[in-house]
N, C-alpha and C positions, 0 to 999 in steps of 0.2 A: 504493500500500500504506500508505502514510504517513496517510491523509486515513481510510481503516479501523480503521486502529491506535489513531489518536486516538480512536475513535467508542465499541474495544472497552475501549481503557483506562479513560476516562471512568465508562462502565456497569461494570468492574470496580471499580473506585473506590468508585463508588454501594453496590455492590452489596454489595460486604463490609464498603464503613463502617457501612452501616444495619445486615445483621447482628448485626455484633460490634457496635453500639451498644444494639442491644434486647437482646442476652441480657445484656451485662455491664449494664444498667439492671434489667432484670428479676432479675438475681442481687442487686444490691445490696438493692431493692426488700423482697427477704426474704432477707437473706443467710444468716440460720439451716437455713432449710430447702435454700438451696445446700448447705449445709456438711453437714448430715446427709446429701443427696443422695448427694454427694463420699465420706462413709463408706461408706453403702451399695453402692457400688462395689464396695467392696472389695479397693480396688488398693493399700491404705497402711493402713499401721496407725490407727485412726481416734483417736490422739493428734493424728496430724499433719493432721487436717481441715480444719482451719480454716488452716492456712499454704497449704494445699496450694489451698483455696478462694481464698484472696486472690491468690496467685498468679495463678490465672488468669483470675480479674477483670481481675488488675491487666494481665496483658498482653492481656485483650478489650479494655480501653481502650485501650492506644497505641494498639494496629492503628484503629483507630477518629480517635484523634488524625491518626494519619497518613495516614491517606485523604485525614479534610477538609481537613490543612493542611500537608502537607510534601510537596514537590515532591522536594526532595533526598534523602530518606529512603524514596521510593514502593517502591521494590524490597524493602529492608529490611519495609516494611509488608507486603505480599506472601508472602515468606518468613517472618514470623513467624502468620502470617493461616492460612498452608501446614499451618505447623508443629503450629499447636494446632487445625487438622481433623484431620490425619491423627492427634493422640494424644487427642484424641476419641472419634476412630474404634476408634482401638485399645482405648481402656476401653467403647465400647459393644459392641462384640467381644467383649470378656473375659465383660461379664455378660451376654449373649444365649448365648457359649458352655456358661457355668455355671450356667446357669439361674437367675441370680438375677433374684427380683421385684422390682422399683425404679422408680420414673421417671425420667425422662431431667433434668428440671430445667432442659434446655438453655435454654428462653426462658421462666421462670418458674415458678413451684410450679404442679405438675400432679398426676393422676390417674394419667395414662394410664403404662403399662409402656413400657420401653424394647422399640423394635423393631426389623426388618431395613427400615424406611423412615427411623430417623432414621440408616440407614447409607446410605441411598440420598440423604438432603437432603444429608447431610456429601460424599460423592463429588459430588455437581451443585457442590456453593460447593466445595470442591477445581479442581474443573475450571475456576471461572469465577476464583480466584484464581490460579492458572496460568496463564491467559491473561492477568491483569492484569499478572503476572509478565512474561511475554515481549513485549505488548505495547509495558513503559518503552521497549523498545530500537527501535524502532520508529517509535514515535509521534510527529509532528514539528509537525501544523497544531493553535493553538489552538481553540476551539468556540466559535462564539456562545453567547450566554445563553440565546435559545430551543431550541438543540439542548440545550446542557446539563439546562434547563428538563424537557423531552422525556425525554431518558435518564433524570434521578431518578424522575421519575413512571413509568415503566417499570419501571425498579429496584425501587421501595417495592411494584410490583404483583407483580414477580420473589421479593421478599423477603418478600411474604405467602404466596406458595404455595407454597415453599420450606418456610419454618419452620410451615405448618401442612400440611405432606406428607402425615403421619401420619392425621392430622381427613378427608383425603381419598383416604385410601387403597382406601375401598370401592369408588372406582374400576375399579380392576386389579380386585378381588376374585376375576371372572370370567373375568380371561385368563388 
């Protein structure tokens, strides 16, 4: 179980460092139109947009910090990784419930309207941060570099079709 754990923790690692490293890049990138984003919500008085924006830049980055380099902090990373999907989740919830027209901003100034797919990308990295989660305890054999190697490029393949769920959703269209 030990020799699995490492393989999943690893690719959890991967997976939500890239993540949160592209949207918190992507938000900085144009941070004004994060911050408008962030108003259009409409979950805060849009005074507080811009704290409320930086805030969660700023905690995209540790979680990101902490994947690439803190062994002692991984769980910590994890639960905080948890934390700001599921209050994600919750704000794309609010405005899918109320009908409000906005984009999502999640990984860059976009077009497109928030949907019931960036609810579906946010539960998949939930899921895979959960298992990062319960793998720490687990996980005992280190990885060569070619498996490590293996995993990221997985990952970064993991983490494009993920954050571009939405661009692909004509998939489903018909089931």
């Amino acid at each position: 179980m030990g020799e699995l754990s490492a393989y999943v923790l690893a690719f959890a690692r991967f997976v939500i460092g890239f993540v949160f490293l592209w949207s918190a890049g992507s938000k900085l990138r144009d941070f004004a139109a994060f911050e408008r984003a962030v108003a259009d919500f409409q979950l805060s008085p849009a005074v507080f947009s811009r704290g409320v924006a930086f805030f969660f830049v700023s905690l995209e980055l540790s979680v990101t910090c902490i994947m690439g380099w803190s062994i002692k902090f991984l769980r910590n990373g994890f639960i905080i990784a948890m934390f700001l999907l599921v209050v994600f989740s919750l704000a794309l919830s609010w405005v899918l419930l109320r009908g409000i027209k906005t984009s999502c901003h999640c990984f860059g100034a976009s077009k497109k309207l928030v949907s019931k797919w960036d609810l579906v990308r946010n539960v998949c990295l939930l899921g895979v941060a959960s298992l990062g989660y319960f793998a720490c305890n687990l996980a005992e054999l280190a990885l060569t570099i070619p498996e490590l190697t293996l995993l990221a490029f997985i990952s970064v393949a993991v983490v494009a079709v993920l954050t571009q769920f939405q661009n692909m959703s004509w998939w489903f269209q018909e089931m």
